[in-house]
Structures are given as C-alpha cells and as structure tokens.
C-alpha positions as CSV (number, residue, x, y, z in Angstrom):
1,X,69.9,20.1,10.6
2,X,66.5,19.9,9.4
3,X,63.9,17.8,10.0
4,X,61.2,16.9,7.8
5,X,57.8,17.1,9.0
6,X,55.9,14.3,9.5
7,X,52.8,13.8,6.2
8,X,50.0,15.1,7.5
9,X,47.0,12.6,7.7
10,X,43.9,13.0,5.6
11,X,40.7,11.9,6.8
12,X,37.9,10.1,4.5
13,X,35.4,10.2,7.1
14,X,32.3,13.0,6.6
15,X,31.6,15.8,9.1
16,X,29.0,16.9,11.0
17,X,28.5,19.4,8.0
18,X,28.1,17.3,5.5
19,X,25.8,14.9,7.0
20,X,23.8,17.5,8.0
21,X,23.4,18.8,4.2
22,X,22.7,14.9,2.9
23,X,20.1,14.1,5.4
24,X,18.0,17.9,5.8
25,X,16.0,16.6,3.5
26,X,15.0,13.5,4.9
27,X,14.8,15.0,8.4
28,X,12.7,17.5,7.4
29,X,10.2,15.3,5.8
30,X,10.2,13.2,8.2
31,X,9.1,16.0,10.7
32,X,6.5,17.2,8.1
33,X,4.9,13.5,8.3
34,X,5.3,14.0,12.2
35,X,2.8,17.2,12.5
36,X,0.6,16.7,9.9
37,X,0.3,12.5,12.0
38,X,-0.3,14.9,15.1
39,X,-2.5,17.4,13.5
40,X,-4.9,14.7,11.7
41,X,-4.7,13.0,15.5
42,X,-5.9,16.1,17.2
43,X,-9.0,16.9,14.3
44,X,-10.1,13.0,14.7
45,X,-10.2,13.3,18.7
46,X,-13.0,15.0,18.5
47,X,-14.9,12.3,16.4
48,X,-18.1,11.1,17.1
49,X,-18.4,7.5,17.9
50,X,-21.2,5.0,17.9
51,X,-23.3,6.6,14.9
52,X,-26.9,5.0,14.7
53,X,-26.0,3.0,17.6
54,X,-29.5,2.9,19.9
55,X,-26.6,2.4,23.1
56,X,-24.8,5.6,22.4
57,X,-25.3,9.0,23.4
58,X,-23.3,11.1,21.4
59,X,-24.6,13.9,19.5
60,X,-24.6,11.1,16.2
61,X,-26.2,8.1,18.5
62,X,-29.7,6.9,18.6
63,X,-30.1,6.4,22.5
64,X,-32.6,9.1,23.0
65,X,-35.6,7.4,19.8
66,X,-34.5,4.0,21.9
67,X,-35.5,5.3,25.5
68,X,-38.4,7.1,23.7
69,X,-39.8,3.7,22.5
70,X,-38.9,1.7,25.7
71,X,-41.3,3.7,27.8
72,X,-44.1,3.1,25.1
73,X,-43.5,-0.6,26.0
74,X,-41.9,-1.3,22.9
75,X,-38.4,-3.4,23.3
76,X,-35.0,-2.5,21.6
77,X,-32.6,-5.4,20.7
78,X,-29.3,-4.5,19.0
79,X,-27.7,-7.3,16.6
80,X,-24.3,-6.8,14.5
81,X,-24.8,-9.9,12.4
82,X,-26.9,-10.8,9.3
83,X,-27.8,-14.3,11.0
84,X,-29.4,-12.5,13.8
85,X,-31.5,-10.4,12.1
86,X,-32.8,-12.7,9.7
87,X,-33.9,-15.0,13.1
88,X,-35.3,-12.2,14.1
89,X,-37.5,-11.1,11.8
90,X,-40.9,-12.0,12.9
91,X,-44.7,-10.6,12.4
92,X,-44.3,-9.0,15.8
93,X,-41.0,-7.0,15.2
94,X,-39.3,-3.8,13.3
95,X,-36.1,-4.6,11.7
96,X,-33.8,-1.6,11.2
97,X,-31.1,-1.8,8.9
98,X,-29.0,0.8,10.0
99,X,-26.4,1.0,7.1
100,X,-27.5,-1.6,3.9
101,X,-24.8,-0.5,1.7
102,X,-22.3,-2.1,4.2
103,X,-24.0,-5.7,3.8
104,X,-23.0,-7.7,0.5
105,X,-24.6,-8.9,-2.2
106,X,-25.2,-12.6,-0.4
107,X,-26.6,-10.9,3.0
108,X,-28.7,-8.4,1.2
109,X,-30.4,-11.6,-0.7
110,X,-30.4,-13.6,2.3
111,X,-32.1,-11.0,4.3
112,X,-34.8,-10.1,2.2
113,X,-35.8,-13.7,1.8
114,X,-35.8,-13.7,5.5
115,X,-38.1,-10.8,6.0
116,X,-40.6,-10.9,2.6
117,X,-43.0,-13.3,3.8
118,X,-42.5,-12.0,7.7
119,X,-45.2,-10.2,8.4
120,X,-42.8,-7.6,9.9
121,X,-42.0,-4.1,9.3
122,X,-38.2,-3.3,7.5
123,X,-36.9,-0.2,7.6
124,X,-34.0,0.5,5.9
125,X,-32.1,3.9,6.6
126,X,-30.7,6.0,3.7
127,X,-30.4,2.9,1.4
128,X,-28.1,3.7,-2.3
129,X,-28.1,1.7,-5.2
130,X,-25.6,-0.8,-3.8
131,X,-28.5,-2.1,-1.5
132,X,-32.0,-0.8,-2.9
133,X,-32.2,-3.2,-5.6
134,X,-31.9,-6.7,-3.3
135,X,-33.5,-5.1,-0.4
136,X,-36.3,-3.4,-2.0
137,X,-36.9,-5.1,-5.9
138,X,-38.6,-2.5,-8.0
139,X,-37.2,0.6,-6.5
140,X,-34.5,2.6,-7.5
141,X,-32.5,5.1,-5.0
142,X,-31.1,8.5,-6.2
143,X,-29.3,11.4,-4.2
144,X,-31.1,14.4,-3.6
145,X,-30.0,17.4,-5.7
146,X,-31.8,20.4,-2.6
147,X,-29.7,21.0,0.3
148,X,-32.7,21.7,2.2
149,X,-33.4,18.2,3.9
150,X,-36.4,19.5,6.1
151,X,-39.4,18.6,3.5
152,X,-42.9,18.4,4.1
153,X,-45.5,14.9,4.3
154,X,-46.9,15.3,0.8
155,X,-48.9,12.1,1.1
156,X,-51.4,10.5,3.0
157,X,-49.5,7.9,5.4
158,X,-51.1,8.4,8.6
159,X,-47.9,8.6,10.7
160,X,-46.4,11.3,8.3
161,X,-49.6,13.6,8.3
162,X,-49.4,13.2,12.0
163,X,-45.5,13.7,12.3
164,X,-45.7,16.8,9.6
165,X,-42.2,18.3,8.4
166,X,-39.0,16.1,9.2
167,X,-35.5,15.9,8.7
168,X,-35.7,12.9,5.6
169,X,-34.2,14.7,2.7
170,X,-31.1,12.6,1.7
171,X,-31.6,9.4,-0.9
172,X,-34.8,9.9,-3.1
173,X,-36.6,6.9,-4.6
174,X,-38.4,6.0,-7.4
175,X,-41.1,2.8,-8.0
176,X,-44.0,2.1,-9.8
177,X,-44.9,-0.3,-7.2
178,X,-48.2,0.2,-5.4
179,X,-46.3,2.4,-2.4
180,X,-46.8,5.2,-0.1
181,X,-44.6,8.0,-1.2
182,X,-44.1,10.8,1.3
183,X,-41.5,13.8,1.8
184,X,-40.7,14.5,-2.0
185,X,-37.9,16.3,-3.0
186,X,-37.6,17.5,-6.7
187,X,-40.6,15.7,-7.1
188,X,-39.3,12.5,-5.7
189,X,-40.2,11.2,-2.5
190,X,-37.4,10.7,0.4
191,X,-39.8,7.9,2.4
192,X,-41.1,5.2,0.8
193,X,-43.8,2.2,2.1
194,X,-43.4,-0.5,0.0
195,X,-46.2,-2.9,1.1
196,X,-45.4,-6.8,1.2
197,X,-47.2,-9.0,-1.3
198,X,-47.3,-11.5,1.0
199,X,-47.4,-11.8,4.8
200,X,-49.4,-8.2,5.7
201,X,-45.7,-6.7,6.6
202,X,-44.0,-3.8,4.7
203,X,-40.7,-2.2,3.8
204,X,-39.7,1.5,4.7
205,X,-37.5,3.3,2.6
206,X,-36.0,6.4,4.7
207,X,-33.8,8.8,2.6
208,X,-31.7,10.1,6.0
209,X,-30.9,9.0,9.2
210,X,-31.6,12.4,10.6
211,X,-34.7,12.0,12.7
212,X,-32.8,9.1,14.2
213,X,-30.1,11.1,15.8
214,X,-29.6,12.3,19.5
215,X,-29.0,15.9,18.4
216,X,-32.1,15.8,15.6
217,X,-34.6,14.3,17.2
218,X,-36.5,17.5,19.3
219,X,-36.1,19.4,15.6
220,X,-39.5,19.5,13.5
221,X,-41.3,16.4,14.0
222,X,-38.3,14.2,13.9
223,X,-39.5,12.6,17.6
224,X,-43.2,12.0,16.2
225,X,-42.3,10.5,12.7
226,X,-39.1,8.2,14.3
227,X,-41.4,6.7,16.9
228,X,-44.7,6.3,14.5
229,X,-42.2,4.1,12.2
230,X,-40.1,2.0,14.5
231,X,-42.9,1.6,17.5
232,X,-45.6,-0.6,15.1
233,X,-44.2,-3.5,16.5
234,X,-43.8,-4.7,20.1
235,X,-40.2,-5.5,19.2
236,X,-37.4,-3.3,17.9
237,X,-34.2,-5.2,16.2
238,X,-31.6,-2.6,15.5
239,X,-29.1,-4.8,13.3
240,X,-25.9,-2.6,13.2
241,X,-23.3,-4.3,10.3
242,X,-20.2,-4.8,11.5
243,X,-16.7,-6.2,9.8
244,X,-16.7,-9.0,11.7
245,X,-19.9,-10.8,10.6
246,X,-18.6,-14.0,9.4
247,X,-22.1,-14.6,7.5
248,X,-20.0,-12.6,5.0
249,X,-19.7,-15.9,3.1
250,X,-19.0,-14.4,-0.4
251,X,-16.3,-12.2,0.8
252,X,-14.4,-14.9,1.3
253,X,-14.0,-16.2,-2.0
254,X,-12.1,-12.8,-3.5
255,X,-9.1,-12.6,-4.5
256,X,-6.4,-10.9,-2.8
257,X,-6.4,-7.8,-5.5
258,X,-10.7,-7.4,-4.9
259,X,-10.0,-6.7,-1.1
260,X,-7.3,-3.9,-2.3
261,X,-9.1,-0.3,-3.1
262,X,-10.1,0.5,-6.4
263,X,-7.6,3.4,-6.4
264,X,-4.4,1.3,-5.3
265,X,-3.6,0.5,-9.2
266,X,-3.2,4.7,-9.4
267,X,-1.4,5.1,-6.2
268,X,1.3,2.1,-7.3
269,X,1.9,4.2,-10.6
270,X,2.4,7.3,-8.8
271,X,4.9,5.7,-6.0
272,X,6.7,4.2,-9.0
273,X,6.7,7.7,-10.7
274,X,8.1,9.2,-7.4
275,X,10.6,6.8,-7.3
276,X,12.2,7.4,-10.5
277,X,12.3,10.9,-9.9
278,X,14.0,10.8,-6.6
279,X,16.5,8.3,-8.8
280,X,17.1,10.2,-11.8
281,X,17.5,12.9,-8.7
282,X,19.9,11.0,-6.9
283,X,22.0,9.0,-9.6
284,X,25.7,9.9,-10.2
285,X,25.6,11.9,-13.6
286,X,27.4,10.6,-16.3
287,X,30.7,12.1,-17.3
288,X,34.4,11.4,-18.0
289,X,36.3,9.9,-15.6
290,X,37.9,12.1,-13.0
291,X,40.9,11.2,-10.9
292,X,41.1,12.0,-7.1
293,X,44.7,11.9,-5.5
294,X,44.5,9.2,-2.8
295,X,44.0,10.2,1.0
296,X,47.2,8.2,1.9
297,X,50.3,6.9,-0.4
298,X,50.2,3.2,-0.4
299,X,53.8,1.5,-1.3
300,X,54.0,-0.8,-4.6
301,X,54.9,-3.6,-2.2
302,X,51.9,-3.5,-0.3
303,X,49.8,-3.5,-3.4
304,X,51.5,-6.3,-4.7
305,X,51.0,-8.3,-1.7
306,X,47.8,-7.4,-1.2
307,X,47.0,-8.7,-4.8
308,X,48.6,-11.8,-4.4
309,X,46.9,-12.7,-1.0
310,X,43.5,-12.3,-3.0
311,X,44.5,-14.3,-5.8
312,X,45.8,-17.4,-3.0
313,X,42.5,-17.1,-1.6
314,X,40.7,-17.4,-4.2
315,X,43.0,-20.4,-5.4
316,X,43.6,-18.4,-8.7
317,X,47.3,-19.5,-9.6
318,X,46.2,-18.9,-13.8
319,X,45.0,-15.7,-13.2
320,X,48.4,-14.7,-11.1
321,X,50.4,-16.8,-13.8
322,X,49.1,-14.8,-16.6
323,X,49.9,-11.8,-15.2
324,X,53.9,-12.6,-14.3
325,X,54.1,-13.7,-17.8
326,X,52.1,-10.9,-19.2
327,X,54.4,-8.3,-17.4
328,X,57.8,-10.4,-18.1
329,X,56.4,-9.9,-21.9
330,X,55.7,-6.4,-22.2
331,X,59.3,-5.9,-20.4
332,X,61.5,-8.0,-22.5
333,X,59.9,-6.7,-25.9
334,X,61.7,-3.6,-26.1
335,X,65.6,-5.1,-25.1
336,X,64.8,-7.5,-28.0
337,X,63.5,-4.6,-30.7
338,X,59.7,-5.8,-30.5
339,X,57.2,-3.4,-30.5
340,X,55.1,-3.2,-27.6
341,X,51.9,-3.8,-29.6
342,X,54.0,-7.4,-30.6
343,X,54.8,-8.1,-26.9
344,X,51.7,-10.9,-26.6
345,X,52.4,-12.6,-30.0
346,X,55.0,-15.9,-29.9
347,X,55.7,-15.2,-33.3
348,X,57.1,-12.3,-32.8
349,X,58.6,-12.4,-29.5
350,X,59.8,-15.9,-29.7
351,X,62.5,-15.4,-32.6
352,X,63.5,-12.0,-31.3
353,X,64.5,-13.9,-27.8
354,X,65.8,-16.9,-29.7
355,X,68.1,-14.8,-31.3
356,X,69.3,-12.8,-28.1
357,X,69.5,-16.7,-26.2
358,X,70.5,-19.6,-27.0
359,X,67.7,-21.9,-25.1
360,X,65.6,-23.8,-26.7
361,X,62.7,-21.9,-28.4
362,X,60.4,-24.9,-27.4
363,X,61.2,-23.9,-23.7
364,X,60.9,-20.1,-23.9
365,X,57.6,-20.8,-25.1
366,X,56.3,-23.1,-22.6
367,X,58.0,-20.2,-19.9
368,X,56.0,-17.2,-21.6
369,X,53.1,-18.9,-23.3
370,X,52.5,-22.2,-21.6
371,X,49.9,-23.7,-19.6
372,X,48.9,-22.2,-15.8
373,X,50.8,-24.4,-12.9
374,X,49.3,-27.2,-10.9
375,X,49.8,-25.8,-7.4
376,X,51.7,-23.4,-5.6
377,X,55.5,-24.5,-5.5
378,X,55.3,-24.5,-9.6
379,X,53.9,-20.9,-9.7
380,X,56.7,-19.8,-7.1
381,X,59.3,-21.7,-9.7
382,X,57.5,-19.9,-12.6
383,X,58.3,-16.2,-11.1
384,X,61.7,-17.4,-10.4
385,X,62.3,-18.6,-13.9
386,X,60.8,-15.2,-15.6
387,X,63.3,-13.5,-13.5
388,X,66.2,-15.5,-14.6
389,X,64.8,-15.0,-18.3
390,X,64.9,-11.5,-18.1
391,X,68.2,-11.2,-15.9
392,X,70.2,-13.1,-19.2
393,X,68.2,-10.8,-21.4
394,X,69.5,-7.7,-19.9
395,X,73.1,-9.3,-19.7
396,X,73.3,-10.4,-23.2
C-alpha cells in the first residue's frame, strides 16, 4: 500500500533575499545622508564663532581693537537690540553697526532718525545696498571688482594719512555729498565721512570689517586706522543685530510665504519632479492580466461561506438574493432550451419553465425575478425554494 504524501506548503511570506534587494536602495541612501550629515559636521567644527563680537577672541572676533580702546580710556558697550542703540546714541559716543544689512527697513529708519541730529559718530561696517540708502541718504554702495583689499589713504582725513595703507577694500561708495573719500578702489572710495547737517556728528562708511578683526589688526595700519575711527568718542556702543530683537516690528506683519526663502517655490517644483519620477519608477506597469496559481487550494465550501458571512454582516440579503436567483437562472436555462445569453430575461425564461411546470407563471416570477426578502428567515426560504424549482426542473 501506498501512501500519498502530504501537499507540501507554500509560503507567501518574503525572504531575507528579497528584502534585502527592495530596501538596498533606501539603505544605502540613507547611509549616504549619514556621512555626508557627519562630514558637513566635522568641516563646521571648526567654525569661527562670535564674528565682530568686541567679547570674542577668535581669530574673526574684535576683542583685541576693544582692549586697545579701553586702555585709551575710551569705554566699550555691546547692545544686540535697535532700541538700545538708538538710546544710546549721544554727542559723546561712537555707534558701530556691526552688520546693517541684517536690520529691516523699520530699524534702519528708526536708527538714523535716532543718530542724525546726535552729535555722535556712526560707523557702519561693510554696508550694501539693502542698508546704505536708509542709513546713509545720498550714497550708494557697490562691490569691489580688485581682489586686492589692502589700498592706500588717497585723501586727506587726518586719521587715514596717519593710519596709511589698511585692509578696507570690500563695498565701495559713491555720493555727491560734501564727504571725505578715502581708500579708493577702481576709482571709488572704500571709506566714506559723511558729515551731519545738523548736530556736528558724522557717518563712516567702512567697505570691510577687516581692520576690525583679531587676526587683522597688527597687518598694515589696521590697529592705527580702527582706533583713530572708533576712539573719537569717550564711549564705544558696539550694537551687534541679533534675531531676537523684538523691535523688529515690521517683521511681524509678513505673511507666512515672505518668511520662506526666495528659492523654496524652485525647491517645491523639484521635490514634486522627484516624486513623480520615483512614481512612474515604482508603479506596476500596465499589461494584461496574469494569473498566479494560489499558494494553497481553498474548498468551494469555504468560499461560499466566507461570502455569505460578509454579506450577513454587512446586512446585504438583496445582494445575496440576487445572486441565488442569478445562479438558479443561468442553470435552469439550458434544461429548458434557453440560451444562456436569455437566462436574465422573464420573457424568455418564464414561458420556457411554464411549459416544463405547471405552477403558476405569476409565482415563478416572483421566485426568479421578484423583490429582495425582508430579513433573514425569507432569504433562507428563498434558497430553499430555488432548490425545489430546479429539483422539479431536472425531474420533469
């Protein structure tokens, strides 16, 4: 005797293979992201923090002009916000603007009606056209087309004749204002003294921060020039902008898509560009319809049951209705001599059964064709009468 071996089972689950091969990609990207993350990391730890910050000495600090000035008796305040360093201002203090660009529009005006009729000194370092226009009317800022930013005095402004070369070539300006140009570059100067109409103060354009910085100032007469500017007054006010000025009324009032980048309407097309890619990438291709033989064999009964469980839970007795009287149709067509595609039509199938019976025709088509049942003991008496239907059929 033989035995028959038991069906061998067939699992659907992937292996270790295959979602190694879907996910490489991912995994590997993802690890690309990881080094460059920890290569940018390791370039920026070297960063120099504090930059034109009179407290700071790193090579990009200004701590060494600041102790410079403090043992010429001249005092060195730092302030981060615009209201500061317009209360400030005063006809016995240097203001110093470290970075103008960074104020806006509403600081730049507010400042410069703070420190016109002063009788101060302003110095603004390396300001562009986002700032020279409010902060210094009647000048206009352009960059410096030499790379060679050590230039020489080329005026007569006592403290650069006395200071000689410097490190100011950066921004150049141009005015038509009644104002002591110095260190030109291409013909334009790179420090300008604008004197105030009003008040016996003045405005100092400086195209580079250069002579300010730790590591610049013992180079050419960086030292000389830095402390002949800034050391006029008795009182030095470094006013270093910072994000968190809340005098930054105006900033308040944009919209959320002003405070984005300019470039985020470029990167958002690119992203959706990428994304369709990796879609048309990844989507199933089109194609006929191919069929796959099932991992197990699943008995009729169990699919009938299965069915029926959904269509009881989903309180669907029409739906289940139509398909035992469907069914019952499309079998008692052919032991009547109706075609198949006349199965679904009472007119056809009604006369053929008729004619094989001898119910009522108003009856068979109330059983075939008639309305869904009202609850669940008439759809159970509906299944039993379709199989008495077709029981007589196949007898007669």
């Amino acid at each position: 005797m033989t035995t028959e071996a038991p069906p061998t089972s067939t699992s659907v689950s992937p292996t270790a293979r295959q979602v190694w091969t879907r996910s490489r990609g991912v995994v590997l990207a993802l690890m690309v992201l990881l080094v460059a993350a920890v290569a940018i990391a390791a370039v920026r730890s070297n960063a120099q923090h504090g930059r034109l910050d009179p407290r700071s000495a790193d090579e990009n600090g200004s701590r060494a002009v600041a102790e410079l000035l403090a043992d010429r008796g001249v005092s060195t305040r730092v302030v981060t916000t615009a209201g500061e360093a317009r209360d400030a201002a005063g006809p016995d203090t240097t203001l110093l603007v470290a970075v103008p660009d960074l104020l806006t529009e509403r600081q730049q005006s507010l400042l410069r009606t703070a420190t016109e009729d002063s009788g101060g000194r302003t110095v603004l370092v390396a300001p562009g056209p986002p700032s020279v226009g409010t902060l210094a009317p009647g000048v206009t800022a352009d960059l410096a087309t030499s790379f060679d930013s050590t230039l020489s005095p080329g005026c007569e402004l006592p403290a650069a004749r006395r200071a000689g070369t410097a490190d100011t070539g950066g921004m150049r300006y141009h005015t038509d204002l009644d104002a002591d140009s110095c260190y030109p570059s291409d013909g334009l100067p790179t420090l300008l003294r604008v004197p105030s109409a009003t008040g016996g103060g003045d405005t100092v354009l400086l195209g580079a921060p250069d002579i300010l910085l730790n590591d610049r100032l013992d180079e050419q007469g960086n030292a000389s020039l830095a402390l002949q500017l800034l050391g006029s007054r008795s009182h030095l006010v470094w006013y270093l902008p910072s994000l968190s000025d809340t005098s930054a009324d105006d900033e308040a009032e944009r919209g959320f898509f002003d405070l984005l980048p300019s470039g985020w309407l470029w990167g958002t097309l690119q992203l959706f560009i990428a994304a369709a890619l990796a879609a048309l990438w990844r989507a199933r291709r089109l194609g006929p319809l191919v069929p796959e033989r099932l991992p197990v064999a699943i008995r009729a009964s169990e699919t009938v049951e299965g069915r029926a469980r959904l269509y009881r839970k989903a309180d669907a007795r029409d739906r289940a209705a139509d398909a035992l009287r469907s069914t019952t149709r499309t079998r008692l067509a052919p032991l009547v001599g109706v075609s198949p595609a006349q199965a679904h039509a009472p007119e056809a199938l009604l006369p053929a059964l008729s004619a094989h019976l001898s119910g009522d025709g108003q009856t068979l088509h109330s059983l075939l064709f008639g309305p869904p049942p009202g609850d669940d003991a008439a759809l159970i008496a509906l299944a039993d009468q379709l199989d008495a239907l077709e029981r007589e059929v196949r007898r007669s």
